[in-house]
N, C-alpha and C positions, 0 to 999 in steps of 0.2 A: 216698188216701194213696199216694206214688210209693215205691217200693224203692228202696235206692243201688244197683241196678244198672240202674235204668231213668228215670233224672235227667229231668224235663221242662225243658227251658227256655226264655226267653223269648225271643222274637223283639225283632232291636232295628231300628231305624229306618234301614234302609239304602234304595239304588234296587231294591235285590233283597230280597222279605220273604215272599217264597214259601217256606212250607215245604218238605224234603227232609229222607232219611234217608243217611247217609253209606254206604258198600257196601265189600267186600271185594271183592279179586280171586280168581278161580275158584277158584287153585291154594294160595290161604292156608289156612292149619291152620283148623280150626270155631272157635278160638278167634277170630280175627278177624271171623269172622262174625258169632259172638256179642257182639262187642265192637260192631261197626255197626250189628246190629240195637239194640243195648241206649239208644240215644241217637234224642232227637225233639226236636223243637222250634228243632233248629237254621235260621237262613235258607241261601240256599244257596249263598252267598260263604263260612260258616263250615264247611257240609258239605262242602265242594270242597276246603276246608283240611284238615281234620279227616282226610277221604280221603287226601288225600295223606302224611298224616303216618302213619299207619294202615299204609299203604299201602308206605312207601318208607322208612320209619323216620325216626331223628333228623337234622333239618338246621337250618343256620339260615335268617332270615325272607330273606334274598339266594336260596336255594335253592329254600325255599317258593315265591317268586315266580315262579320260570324255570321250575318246575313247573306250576305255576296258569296263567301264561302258554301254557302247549305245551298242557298237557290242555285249559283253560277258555276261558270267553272273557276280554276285558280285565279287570284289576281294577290302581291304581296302588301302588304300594310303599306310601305311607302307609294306604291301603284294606288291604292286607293287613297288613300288622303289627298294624294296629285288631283286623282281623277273629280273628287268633290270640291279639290279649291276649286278645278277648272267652273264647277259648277255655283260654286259661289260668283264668281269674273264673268261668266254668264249671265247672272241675276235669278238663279232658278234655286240657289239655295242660299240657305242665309242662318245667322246663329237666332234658335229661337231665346235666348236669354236666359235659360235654363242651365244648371250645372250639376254635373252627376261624380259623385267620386268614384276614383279606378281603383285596383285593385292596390295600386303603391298608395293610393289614400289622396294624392293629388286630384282637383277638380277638372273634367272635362269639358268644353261647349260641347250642348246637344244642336244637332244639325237640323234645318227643316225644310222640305220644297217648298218654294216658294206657288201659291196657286193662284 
């Protein structure tokens, strides 16, 4: 039986199905530690997300991307927004209620891990 703070989930059918666990950076409180260790199962186009959002807080999926881009290796815009609904359907990300305007002047959801 899995606790809600230790969510298994499934793997889905990407190029990438390689299991990973997502990480903190050195200087985050334990609490994010805690929060990275506490999630499995992700592949690791979702880790990479998840990481980042963890990591750097709420943005939207324009943001996500040019992050994932500079940290990761390639992944394209529609690969990513896939790979964060996944991660919304999960329960690990969620709209923090915030709104940002793009560059067409249209509003964004900013995205957030959930911790």
């Amino acid at each position: 039986m899995t606790s809600p703070s230790q969510p298994t989930l499934p793997l889905t059918a990407t190029s990438t199905t390689s299991a990973t666990e997502p990480v903190a950076r050195a200087t985050d409180p334990q609490t994010s530690w805690d929060a990275a260790r506490s999630v499995t199962g992700l592949n690791v186009r979702q880790a990479h997300i998840y990481t980042i959002l963890l990591n750097f807080g709420s943005m939207t999926d324009e943001r996500i991307l040019d992050e994932y881009l500079y940290r990761f290796d390639f992944i394209s815009p529609s690969g990513c927004r896939t790979r964060r609904k996944e991660l919304v359907e999960f329960g690990l990300v969620e709209d923090s209620g915030r709104r940002t305007p793009l560059a067409s002047g249209r509003l964004s959801i900013e995205w957030q891990a959930v911790r």
